[in-house]
C-alpha positions in Angstrom: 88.9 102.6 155.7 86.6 104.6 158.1 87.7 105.3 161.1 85.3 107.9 163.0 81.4 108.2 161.7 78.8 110.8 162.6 75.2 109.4 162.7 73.2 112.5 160.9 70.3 111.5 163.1 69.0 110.9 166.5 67.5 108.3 168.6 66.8 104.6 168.0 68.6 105.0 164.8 71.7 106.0 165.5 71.7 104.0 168.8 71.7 101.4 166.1 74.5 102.7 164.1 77.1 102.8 166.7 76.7 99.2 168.2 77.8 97.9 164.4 80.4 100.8 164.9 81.7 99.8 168.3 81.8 96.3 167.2 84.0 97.0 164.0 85.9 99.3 165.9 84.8 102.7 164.8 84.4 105.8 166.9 81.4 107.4 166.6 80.3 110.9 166.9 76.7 111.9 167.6 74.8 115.7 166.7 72.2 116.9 169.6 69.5 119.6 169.4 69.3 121.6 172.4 66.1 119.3 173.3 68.3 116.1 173.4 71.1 117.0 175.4 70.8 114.2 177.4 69.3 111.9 175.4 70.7 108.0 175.2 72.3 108.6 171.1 74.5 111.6 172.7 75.5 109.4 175.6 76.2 106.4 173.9 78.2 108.1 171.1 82.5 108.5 171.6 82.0 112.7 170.9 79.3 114.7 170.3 78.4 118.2 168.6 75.4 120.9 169.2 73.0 121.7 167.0 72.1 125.0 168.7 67.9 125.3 168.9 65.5 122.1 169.1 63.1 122.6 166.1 63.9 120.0 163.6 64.2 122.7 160.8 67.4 124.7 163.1 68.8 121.3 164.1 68.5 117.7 162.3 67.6 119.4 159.2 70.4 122.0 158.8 73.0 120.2 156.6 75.5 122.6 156.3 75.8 122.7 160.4 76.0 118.3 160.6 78.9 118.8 157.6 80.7 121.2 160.2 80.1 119.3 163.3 81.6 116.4 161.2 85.0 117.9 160.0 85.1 119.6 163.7 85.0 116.7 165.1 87.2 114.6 163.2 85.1 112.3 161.3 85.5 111.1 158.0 82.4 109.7 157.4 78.5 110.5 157.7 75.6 107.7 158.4 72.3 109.8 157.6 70.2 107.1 159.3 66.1 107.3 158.3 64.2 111.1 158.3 65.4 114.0 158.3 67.8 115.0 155.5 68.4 110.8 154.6 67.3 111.4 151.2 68.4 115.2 150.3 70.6 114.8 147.2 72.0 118.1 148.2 73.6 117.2 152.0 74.5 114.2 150.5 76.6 116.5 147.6 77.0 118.6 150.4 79.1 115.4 152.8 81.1 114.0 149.6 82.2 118.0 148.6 83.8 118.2 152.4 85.9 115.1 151.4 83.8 112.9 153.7 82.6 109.5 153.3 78.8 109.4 152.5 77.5 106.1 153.8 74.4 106.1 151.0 73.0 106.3 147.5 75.0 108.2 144.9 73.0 111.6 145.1 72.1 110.9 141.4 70.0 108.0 142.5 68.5 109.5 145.5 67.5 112.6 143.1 66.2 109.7 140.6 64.0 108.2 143.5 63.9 110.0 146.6 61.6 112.4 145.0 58.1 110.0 144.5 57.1 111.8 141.7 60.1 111.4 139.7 60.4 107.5 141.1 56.8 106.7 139.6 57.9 108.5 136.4 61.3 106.6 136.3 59.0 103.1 136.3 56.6 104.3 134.1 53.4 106.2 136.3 52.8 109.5 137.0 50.5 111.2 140.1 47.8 113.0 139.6 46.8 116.5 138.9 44.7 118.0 141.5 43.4 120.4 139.1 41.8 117.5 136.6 40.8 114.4 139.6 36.3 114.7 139.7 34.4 112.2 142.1 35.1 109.3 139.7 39.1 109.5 140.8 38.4 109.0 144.5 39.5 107.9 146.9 42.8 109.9 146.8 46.2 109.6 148.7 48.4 112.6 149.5 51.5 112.0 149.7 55.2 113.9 150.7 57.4 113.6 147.9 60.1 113.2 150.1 60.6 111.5 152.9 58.2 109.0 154.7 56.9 107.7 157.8 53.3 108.9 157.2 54.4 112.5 157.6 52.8 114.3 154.6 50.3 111.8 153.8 46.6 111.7 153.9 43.2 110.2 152.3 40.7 112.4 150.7 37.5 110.8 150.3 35.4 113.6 149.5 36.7 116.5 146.5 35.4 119.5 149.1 38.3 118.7 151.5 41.0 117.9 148.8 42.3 122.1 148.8 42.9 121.8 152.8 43.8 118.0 152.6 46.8 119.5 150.0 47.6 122.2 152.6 47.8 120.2 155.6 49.8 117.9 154.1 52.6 120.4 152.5 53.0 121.7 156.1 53.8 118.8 157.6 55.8 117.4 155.0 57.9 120.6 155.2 58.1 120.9 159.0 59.1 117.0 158.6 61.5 117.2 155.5 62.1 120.8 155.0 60.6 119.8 151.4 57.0 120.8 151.3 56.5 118.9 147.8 53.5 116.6 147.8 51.1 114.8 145.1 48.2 112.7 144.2 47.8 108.8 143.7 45.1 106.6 143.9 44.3 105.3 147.5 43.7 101.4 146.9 40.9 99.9 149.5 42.1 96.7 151.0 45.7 96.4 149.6 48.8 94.5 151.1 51.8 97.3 151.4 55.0 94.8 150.4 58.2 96.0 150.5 61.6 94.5 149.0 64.9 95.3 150.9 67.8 96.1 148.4 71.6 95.9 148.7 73.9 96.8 145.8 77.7 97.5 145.5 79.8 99.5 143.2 80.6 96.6 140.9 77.2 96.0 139.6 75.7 93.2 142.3 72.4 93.9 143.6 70.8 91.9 146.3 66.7 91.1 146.8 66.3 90.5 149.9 63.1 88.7 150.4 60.0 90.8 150.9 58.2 92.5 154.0 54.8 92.9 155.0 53.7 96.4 156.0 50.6 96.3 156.0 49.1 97.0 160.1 49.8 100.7 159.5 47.7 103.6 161.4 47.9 107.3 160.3 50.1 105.7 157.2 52.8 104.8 159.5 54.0 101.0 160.0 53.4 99.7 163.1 54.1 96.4 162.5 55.9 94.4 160.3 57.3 91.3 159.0 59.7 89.4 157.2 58.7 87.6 154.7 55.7 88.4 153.5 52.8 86.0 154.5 51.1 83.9 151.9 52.5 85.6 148.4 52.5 83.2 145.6 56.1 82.5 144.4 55.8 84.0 141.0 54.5 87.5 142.7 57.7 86.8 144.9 59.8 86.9 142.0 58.3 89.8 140.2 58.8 92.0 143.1 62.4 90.7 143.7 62.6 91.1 139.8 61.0 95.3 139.8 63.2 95.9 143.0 66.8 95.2 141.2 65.9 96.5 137.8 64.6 99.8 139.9 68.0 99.7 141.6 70.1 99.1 138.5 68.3 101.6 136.6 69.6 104.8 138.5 73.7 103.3 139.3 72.1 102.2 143.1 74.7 101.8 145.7 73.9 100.7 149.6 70.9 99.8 150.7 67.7 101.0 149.6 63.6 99.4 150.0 61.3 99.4 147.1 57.9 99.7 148.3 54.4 98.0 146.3 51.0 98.0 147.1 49.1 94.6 146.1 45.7 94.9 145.2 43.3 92.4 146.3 43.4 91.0 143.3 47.3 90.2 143.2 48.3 92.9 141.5 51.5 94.8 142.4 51.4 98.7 142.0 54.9 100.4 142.5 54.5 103.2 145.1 57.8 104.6 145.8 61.8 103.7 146.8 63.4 105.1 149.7 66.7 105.4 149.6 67.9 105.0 152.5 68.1 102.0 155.5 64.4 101.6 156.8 62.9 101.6 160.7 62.0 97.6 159.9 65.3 96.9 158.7 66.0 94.4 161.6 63.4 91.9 159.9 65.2 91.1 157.5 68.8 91.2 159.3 67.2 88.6 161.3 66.0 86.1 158.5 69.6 86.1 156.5 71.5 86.2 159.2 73.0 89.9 157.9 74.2 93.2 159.5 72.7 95.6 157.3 74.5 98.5 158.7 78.3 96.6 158.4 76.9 96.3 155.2 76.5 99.8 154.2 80.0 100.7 155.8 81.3 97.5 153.4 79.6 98.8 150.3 80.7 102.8 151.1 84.7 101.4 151.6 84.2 99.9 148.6 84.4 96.3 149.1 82.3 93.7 146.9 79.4 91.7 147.6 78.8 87.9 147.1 77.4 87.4 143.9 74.0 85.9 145.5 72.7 86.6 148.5 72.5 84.3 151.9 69.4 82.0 152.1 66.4 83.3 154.6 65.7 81.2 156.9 62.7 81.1 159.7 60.4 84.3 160.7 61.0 87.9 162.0 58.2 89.9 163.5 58.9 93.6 165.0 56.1 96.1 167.1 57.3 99.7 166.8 56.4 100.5 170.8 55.1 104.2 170.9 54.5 107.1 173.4 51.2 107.6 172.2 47.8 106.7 173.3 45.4 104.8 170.6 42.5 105.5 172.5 42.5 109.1 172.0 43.4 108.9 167.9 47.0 108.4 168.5 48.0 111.2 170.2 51.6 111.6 170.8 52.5 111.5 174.5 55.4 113.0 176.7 57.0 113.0 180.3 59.6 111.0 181.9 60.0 107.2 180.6 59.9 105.3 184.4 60.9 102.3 183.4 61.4 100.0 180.2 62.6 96.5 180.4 61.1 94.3 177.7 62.4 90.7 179.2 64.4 89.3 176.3 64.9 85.2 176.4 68.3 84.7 178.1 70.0 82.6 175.2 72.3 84.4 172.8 71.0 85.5 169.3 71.9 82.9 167.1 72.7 85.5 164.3 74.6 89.1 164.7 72.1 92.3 164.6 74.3 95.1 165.4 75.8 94.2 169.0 72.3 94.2 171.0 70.7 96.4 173.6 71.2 97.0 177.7 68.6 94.3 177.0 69.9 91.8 174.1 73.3 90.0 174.8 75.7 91.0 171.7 76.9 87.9 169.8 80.5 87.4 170.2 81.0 86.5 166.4 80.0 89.9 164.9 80.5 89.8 161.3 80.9 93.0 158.8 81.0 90.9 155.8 78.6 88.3 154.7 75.9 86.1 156.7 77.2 84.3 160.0 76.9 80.9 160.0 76.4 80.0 163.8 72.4 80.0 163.7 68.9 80.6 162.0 68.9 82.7 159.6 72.7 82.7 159.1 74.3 81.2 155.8 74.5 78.0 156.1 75.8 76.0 159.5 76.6 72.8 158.9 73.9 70.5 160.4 71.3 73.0 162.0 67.9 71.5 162.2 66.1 75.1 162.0 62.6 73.7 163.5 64.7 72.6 166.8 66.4 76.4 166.6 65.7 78.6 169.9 63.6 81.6 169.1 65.5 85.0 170.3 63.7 88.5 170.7 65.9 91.3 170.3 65.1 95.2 171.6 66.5 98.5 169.8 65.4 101.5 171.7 65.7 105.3 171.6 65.3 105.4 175.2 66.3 103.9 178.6 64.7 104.4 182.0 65.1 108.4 183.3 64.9 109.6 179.9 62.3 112.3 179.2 60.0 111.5 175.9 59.7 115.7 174.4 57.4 117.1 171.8 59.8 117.7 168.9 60.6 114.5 167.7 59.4 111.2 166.7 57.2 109.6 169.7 59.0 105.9 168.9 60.2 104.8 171.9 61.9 101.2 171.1 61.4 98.3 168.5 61.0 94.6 169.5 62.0 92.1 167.0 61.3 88.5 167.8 62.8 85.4 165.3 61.4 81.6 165.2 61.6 79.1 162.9 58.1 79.6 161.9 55.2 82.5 161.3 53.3 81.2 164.3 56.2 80.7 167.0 57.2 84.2 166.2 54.2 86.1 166.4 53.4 84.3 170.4 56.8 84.8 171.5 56.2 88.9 170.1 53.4 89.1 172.0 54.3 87.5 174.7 57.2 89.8 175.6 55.3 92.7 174.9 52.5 91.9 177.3 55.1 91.1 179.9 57.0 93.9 179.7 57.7 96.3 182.1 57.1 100.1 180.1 56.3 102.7 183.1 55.7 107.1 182.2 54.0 108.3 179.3 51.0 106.1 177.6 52.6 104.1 175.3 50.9 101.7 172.1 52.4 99.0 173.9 48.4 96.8 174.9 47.1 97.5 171.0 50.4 95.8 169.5 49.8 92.7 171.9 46.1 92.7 171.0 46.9 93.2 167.0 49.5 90.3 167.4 46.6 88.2 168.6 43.6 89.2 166.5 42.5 86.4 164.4 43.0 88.0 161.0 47.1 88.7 162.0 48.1 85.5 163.1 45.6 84.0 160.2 47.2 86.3 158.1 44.4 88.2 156.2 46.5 91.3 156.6 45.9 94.3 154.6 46.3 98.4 155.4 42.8 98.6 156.5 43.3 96.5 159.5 42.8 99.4 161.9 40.2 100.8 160.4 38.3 97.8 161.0 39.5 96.8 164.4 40.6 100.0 166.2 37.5 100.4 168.3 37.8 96.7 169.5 41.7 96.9 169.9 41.5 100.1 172.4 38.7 99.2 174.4 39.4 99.0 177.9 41.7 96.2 179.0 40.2 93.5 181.4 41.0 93.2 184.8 41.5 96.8 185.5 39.7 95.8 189.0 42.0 93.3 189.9 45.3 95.9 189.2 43.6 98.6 191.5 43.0 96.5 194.1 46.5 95.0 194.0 47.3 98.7 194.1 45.4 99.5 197.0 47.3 97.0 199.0 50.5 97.2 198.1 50.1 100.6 199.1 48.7 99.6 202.6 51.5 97.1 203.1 53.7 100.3 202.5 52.3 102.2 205.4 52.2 99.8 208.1 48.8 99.8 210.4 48.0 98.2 213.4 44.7 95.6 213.2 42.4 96.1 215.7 40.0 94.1 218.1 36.9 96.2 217.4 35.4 96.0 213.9 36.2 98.8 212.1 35.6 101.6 209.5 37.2 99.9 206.1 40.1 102.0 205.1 39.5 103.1 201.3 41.9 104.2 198.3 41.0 105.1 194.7 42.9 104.2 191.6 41.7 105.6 188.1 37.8 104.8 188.1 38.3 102.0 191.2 37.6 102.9 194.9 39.2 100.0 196.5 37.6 98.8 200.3 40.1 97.2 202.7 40.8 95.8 206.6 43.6 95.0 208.2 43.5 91.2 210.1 44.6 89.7 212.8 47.8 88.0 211.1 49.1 91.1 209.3 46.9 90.6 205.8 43.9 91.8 204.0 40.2 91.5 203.6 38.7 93.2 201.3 34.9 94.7 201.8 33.8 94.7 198.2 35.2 92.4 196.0 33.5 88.9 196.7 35.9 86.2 195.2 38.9 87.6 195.6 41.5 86.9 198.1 44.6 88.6 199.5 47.6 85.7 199.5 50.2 87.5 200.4 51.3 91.6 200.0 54.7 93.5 199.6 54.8 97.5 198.6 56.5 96.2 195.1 54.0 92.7 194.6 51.1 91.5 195.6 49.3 88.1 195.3 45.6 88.0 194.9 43.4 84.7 194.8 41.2 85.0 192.5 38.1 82.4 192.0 40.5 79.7 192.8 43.8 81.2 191.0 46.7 82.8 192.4 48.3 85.8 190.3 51.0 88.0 190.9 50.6 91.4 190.7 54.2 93.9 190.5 53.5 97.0 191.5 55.1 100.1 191.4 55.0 104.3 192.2 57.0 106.5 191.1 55.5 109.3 192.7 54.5 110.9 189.5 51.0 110.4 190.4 50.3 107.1 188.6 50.6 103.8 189.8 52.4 100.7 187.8 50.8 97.3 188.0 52.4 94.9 185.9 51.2 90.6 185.4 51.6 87.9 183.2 48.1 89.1 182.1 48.6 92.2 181.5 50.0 95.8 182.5 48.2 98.9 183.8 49.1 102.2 185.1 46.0 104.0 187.1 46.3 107.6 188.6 46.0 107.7 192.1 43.2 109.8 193.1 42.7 112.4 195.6 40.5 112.1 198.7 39.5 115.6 197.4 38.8 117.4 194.0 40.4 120.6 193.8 37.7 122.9 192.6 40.1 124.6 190.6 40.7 121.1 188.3 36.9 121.6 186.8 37.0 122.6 183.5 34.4 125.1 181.9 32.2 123.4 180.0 32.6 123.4 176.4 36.4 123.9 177.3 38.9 123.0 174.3 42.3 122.0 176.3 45.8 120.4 174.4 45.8 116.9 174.4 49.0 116.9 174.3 51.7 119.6 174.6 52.9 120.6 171.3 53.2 124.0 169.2 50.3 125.8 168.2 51.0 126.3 164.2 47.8 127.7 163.2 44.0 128.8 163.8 41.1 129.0 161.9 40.6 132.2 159.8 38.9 135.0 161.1 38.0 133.2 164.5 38.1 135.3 167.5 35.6 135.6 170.7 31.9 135.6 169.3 32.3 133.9 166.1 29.9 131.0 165.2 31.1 127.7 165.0 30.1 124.6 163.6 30.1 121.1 165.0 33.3 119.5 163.6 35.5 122.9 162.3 38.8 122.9 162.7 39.6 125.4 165.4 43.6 125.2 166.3 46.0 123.1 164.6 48.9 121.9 167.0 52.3 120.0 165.7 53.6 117.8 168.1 56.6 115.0 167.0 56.5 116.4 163.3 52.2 115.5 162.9 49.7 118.3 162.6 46.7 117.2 164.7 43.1 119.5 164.3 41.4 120.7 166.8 38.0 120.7 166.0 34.7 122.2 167.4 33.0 119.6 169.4 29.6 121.1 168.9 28.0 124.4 166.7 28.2 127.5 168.6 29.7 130.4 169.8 33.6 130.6 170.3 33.7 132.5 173.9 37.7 132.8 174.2 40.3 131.7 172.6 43.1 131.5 173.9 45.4 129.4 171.5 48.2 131.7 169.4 50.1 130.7 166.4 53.7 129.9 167.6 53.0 129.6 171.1 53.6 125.9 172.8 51.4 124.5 174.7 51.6 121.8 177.5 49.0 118.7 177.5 45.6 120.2 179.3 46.5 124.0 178.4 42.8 125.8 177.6 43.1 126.2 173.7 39.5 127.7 173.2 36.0 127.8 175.1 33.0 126.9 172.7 29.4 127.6 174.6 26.8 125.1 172.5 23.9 127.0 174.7 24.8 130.6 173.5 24.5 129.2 169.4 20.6 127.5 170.4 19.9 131.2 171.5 21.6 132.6 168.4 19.3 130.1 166.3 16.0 131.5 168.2 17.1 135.3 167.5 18.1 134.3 163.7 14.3 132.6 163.4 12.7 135.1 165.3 14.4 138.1 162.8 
């Protein structure tokens, strides 16, 4: 029996782990980079060991450090969670050689199929060679051959970028991974990405657990997902259940595991790789059989026996991955201090066990390790439930709480919101409903593009494939409505803060400007409001924390809030909003030189262009600087040909968001074309 576990991981995920382990009564023992002292796993965990440093590659990734922190600290059993070293065959030798527990895969069958190029040999495929692949083979897909997440991965749709397409994507994969393997597939236009959740024990059983739907992804990485799978004809149901546990059987699988497919618009199912190891969405399908996954794996690893057939599934699980990033600016990852985040769950107990909940999610009191739980949807099966009269739930797992600062060296995931209904439709509104009405204040977060993506015709029609956001983005980040109404809520919530006297004489309006908004205001007799320039819109009632306005006729409240960071919060039932509050005066020093390059977001400079220095020509579009920031390269590129003036960025060096990176003058290179003619 295990009695103390060390989650080999950080974050949401091993949050996750030590609810199950609290409610089995296991003691838990977390690992923390220098960068995550604080941070919510280390609290949350019974004991916890350093990992001197913060850089993934001198922390998460050193193996032989998590083995010592584990025998130091008395455990007898390691949890490697999803990342990182989850699917290195040689920490995994490296746990079961210390005499601990390893609560995964034999290291046989994560060698078989952690590697993707050995999985898509195992089931008959092989990638490409980069060497042979002409104009006929494109597009391609690069791809890490360990790990996942969309780390390592990227299109090539033209052969001229395919050499720094390769080289990009072994960097990252390696800064990710510490494996810088990567290789070529076919990139399939319009496909569904449909995943089958695996369980198998030491005695030979192997469960299919109903299928996924992956397919809103952005940068490769899932943003949301869903269990089951939308609109799949039974007999491709049964295939992919059917490839999934002969995959599994074929290399001795043990724990749980997701075999991944791509279906072609025309049905067909291509394998593309099995991870061996528990999966971010893995709370989909806890929530449709009524399972803890997690209990599951500690079962399986103690060496007790599954049922021979899996639990029934029963209703609809949707989950938003909510990230510190901001979609209008191409994703970029975003940090600072995390204000606030209260996603306001239903206040009716999960009818199902997921782990022991959240600050947020009521734990159930019936937590099971074995089998489904039979006291709701999705459970085995309870005696009598009518599941279209069952209460829909949400449920919240988060790598952060309120106070906690969001850095650069990690994964930008904030939280995950699950919500469960009886059917597709019921799911999906309630999802985006608690999303919308959330309450997420600091960084920029993803949190308005997964409300709008829940509620774009082709989602809840379900015409879902991974080209979703290439088709939509521009239309899902465009600016949200009623910023107007937020600022001027602002305005006077502010005013109601700062107590004023209203005077006989008629006087100058008192102004205040929020983000793009200059907002007009006087005080009136009775204590309220009347604002100068927005004509149909009335002040009801104000408070420094909520504000009502009228407007044309309706009556909505406005929560507002400051946290003196130099944004304000304005939270409604239509909506959320956070505008910077904006000097009477611009500092002279805040203008930027033109044709300025600055970080946009603060991150580690890894790289610059070759042989670029102060008076080099550029071109419109060349990658200048290359900055990592939460394990993703992002370019840099010249916004215009000319000359590079400075440049200021340095391999190594970190940068903070806005730091001056390189000054390109578009004039000097007109001049330059003039002189070239002239010669």
């Amino acid at each position: 029996m295990i009695s103390t576990l060390l989650v080999a991981n950080r974050g949401e995920i091993a949050c996750r782990v030590f609810r199950t382990c609290r409610e089995l009564g296991i003691a838990t023992v977390a690992v923390y980079s220098d960068a995550d002292a604080s941070a919510l796993h280390v609290r949350e965990a019974d004991a916890a060991v350093r990992l001197p440093g913060a850089a993934p590659a001198d922390t998460y990734l050193r193996g032989d450090l998590i083995v010592k922190a584990a025998l130091a600290a008395g455990a007898d059993a390691v949890h490697p969670g999803y990342g990182f070293l989850s699917e290195n065959a040689e920490f995994a030798r490296a746990v079961t050689d210390a005499g601990l527990v390893w609560i995964g895969p034999p290291p046989s069958a994560i060698e078989a199929m952690a590697s993707k190029t050995r999985a898509k040999e195992l089931m008959g495929g092989a990638p490409l060679d980069p060497a042979t692949v002409t104009e006929a083979d494109l597009p391609l897909l690069v791809k890490a051959a360990a790990g996942g997440g969309g780390r390592g991965m990227r299109v090539v749709r033209a052969l001229s970028s395919l050499g720094a397409e390769l080289e990009a994507a072994r960097s990252e994969a390696a800064s990710a991974f510490g494996d810088g393997e990567v290789f070529l597939e076919p990139y399939v236009e319009g496909g569904r990405h449909v995943e089958v959740q695996v369980l198998a024990d030491a005695y030979g059983t192997v469960w299919a657990l109903g299928t996924r739907d992956c397919s809103l992804q952005r940068r490769h990485q899932k943003v949301i997902e869903e269990s089951p799978a939308p609109g799949l004809p039974a007999e491709l149901v049964a295939s992919l259940h059917e490839s999934a546990v002969t995959a599994a059987r074929a290399v001795g699988y043990r724990g749980a595991g997701t075999v991944e497919f791509l279906i072609s618009p025309a049905g067909r199912a291509h394998f593309l790789e099995m991870n061996t190891r528990l999966q971010v969405e893995h709370p989909v399908t806890e929530a449709v059989f009524g399972l803890d996954l997690v209990a599951l794996q500690l079962r399986v690893a103690e060496g007790s026996r599954l049922p021979a057939t899996p639990p029934e599934a029963r209703g609809h699980a949707v989950e938003a991955r909510l990230y510190a990033e901001d979609p209008a600016t191409g994703g970029t990852p975003q940090t600072g201090v995390l204000r606030a985040l209260d996603v306001r769950v239903l206040p009716t107990r999960p009818p199902l066990n997921v782990g022991g909940g959240t600050p947020h999610t009521p734990a159930s009191p019936a937590l099971r390790a074995g089998g489904p739980v039979d006291d709701g949807p999705g459970g085995g099966a309870a005696a009598g439930h009518d599941l279209v009269h069952a209460a829909p739930w949400l449920r919240v797992d988060a790598g952060y709480a309120a106070g906690d600062s969001i850095g650069v060296h990690y994964d930008p995931m904030i939280a995950k919101v699950i919500a469960w209904a009886p059917t597709r439709d019921a799911a999906v509104r309630l999802l985006a409903q608690a999303l919308r009405r959330a309450r997420v204040h600091g960084p920029v977060t993803n949190r308005a593009l997964l409300v709008r993506s829940l509620e774009h015709p082709d989602f809840t029609g379900a015409r879902l494939d991974t080209g979703f956001y290439e088709r939509h983005l521009d239309a899902l980040t465009a600016p949200a409505a009623g910023e107007r109404y937020a600022a001027v809520a602002a305005a006077v919530a502010d005013a109601a803060a700062r107590p004023g006297a209203w005077r006989n004489l008629h006087s100058q309006p008192q102004a205040k400007g929020y983000g793009e908004h200059e907002v007009r205001y006087r005080r009136t007799r009775g204590g309220g409001f009347e604002l100068v320039d927005d004509p149909g819109v009335r002040v009801v009632d104000a408070r420094p924390d909520r504000v009502r306005l009228e407007i044309d006729g309706v009556v909505r409240p406005f929560d507002v809030a400051d946290h003196g960071d130099g944004y304000v919060h304005i939270d409604s039932p239509t909506g959320a909003h956070a505008l910077a509050v904006r000097p009477r005066f611009t500092d002279p020093q805040d203008r930027a030189e033109p044709g300025s390059l600055l970080a946009p977001m603060p991150g580690t400079v890894v790289r610059v262009g070759d042989g670029l220095a102060a008076g080099v020509k550029v071109t419109q579009g060349q990658p200048l600087v290359w900055l990592e920031a939460m394990k993703m390269e992002h370019r840099i590129l010249s916004p215009a040909s000319g000359i590079l003036t400075a440049l200021h960025a340095v391999p190594g060096r970190q940068v903070e968001v806005g730091a001056l990176l390189a000054v390109v003058n578009e004039a000097t290179a007109e001049a330059t074309q003039e002189e070239d003619t002239a010669s």
